[in-house]
C-alpha positions as CSV (number, residue, x, y, z in Angstrom):
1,X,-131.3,43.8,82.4
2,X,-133.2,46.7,81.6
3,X,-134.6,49.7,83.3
4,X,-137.4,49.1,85.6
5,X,-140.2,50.8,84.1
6,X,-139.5,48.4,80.9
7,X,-142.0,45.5,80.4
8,X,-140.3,43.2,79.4
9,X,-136.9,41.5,80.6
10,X,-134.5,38.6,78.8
11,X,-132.0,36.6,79.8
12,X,-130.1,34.3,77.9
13,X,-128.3,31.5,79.8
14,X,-126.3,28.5,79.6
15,X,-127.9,24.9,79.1
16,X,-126.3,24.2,82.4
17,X,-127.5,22.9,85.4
18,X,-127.0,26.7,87.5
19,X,-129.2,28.2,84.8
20,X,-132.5,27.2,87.0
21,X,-130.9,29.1,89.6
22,X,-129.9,31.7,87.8
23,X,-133.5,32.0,85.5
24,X,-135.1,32.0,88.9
25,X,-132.9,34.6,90.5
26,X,-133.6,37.3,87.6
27,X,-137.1,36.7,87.9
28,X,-137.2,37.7,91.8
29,X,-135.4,40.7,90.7
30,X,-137.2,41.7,87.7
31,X,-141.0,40.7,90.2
32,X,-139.2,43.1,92.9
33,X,-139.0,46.1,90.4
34,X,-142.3,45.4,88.9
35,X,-143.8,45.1,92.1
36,X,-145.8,42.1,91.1
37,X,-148.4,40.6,93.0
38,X,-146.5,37.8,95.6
39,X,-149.3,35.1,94.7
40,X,-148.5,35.4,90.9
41,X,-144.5,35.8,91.4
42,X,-144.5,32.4,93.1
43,X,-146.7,30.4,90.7
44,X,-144.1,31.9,88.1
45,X,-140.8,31.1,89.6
46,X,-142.4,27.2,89.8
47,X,-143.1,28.1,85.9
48,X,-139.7,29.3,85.1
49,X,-137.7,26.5,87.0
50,X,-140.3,23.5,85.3
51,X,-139.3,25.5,82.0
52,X,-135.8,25.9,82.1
53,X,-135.4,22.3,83.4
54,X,-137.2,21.0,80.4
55,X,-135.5,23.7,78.0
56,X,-132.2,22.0,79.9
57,X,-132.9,18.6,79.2
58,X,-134.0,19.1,75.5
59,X,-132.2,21.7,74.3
60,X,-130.2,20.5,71.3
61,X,-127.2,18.3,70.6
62,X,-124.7,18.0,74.0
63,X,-122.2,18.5,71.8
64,X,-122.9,22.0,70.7
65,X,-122.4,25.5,73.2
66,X,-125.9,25.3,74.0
67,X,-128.1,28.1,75.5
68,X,-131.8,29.1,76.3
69,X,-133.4,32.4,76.7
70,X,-136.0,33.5,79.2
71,X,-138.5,36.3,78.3
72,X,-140.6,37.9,80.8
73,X,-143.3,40.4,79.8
74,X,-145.8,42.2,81.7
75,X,-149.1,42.6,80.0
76,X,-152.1,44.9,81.7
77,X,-153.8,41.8,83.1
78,X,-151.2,38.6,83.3
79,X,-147.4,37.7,83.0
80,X,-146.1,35.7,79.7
81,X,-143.0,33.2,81.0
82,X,-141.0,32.3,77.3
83,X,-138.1,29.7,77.4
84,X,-136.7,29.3,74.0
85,X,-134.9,26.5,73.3
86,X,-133.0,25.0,70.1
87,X,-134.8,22.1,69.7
88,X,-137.8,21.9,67.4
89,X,-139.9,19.0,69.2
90,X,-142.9,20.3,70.7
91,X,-143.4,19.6,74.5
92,X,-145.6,17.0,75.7
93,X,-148.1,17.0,78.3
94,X,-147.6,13.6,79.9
95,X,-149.7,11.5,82.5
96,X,-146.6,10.0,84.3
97,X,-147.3,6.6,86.2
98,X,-147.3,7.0,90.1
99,X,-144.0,5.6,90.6
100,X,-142.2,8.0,88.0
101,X,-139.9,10.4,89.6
102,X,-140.8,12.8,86.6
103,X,-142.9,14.1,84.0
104,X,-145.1,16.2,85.9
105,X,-143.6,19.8,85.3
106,X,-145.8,20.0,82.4
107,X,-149.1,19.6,84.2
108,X,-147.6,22.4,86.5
109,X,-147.4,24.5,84.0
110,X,-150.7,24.1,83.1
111,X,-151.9,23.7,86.2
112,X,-150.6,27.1,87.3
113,X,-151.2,29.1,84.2
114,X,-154.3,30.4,82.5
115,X,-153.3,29.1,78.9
116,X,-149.6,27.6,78.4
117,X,-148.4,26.5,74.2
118,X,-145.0,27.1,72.4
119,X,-144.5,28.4,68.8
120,X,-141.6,28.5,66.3
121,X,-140.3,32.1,65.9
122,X,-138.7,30.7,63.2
123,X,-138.8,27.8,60.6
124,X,-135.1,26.4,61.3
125,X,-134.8,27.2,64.3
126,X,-135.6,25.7,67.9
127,X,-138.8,26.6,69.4
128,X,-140.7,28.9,72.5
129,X,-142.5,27.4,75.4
130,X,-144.8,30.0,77.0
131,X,-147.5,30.1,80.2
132,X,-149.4,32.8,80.8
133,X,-150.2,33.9,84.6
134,X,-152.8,36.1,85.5
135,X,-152.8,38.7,87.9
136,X,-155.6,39.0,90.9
137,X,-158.7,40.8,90.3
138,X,-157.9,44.3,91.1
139,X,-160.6,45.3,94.2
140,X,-163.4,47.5,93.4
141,X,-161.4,51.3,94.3
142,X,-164.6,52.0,96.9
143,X,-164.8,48.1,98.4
144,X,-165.4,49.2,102.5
């Protein structure tokens, strides 16, 4: 971890099921010493853990160590969420039937987050999910 005044924070962690936990259990810290708006730290701990679950379940051959990295950064007007994973197939916003017990995180994501997309930082390697959440409208300074 790095010191609080820092704007961005990563953890790497395991491609285990504890690492939802665990992502989410950083972010609380690293919200706490940015003092970041309650609102916008719960929308992004749903983000992380919808993130980190998919990063878990797509992350590469089971036979390899496998790991993922979360990326927080604090912008002037809105939190990024990355999740870099090592595997290179993009994610996939779904329309899951009404009797699926998944493949909604996605539109949580989206529904939660001003603009959401993934990249490759790199062209062998796996790829970077990232949401965007916006901070609340500061109030006018002389608002009665």
């Amino acid at each position: 971890m790095r010191d609080a005044s820092n704007s961005t924070h990563h953890l790497e962690l395991a491609c285990e099921p504890a690492a939802v936990h665990w992502a989410r259990a950083h972010a609380q810290a690293v919200f706490k010493q940015w003092e970041l708006p309650a609102d916008t730290a719960e929308d992004a701990l749903l983000v992380i853990s919808e993130l980190v679950t998919n990063s878990l379940r797509h992350a590469g051959e089971p036979t390899k160590a496998r790991t993922c990295l979360l990326t927080l950064r604090r912008l002037p007007d809105h939190l990024l969420v990355c999740v870099y994973d090592d595997d290179r197939r993009p994610p996939v916003l779904r329309q899951p039937a009404d009797d699926e017990t998944g493949g909604r995180g996605l539109r949580l994501v989206s529904g939660l987050s001003r603009r959401w997309g993934y990249a490759y930082p790199a062209p062998t390697s796996g790829k970077t999910v990232w949401a965007q959440l916006p901070f609340p409208a500061a109030a006018p300074a002389n608002a009665a």
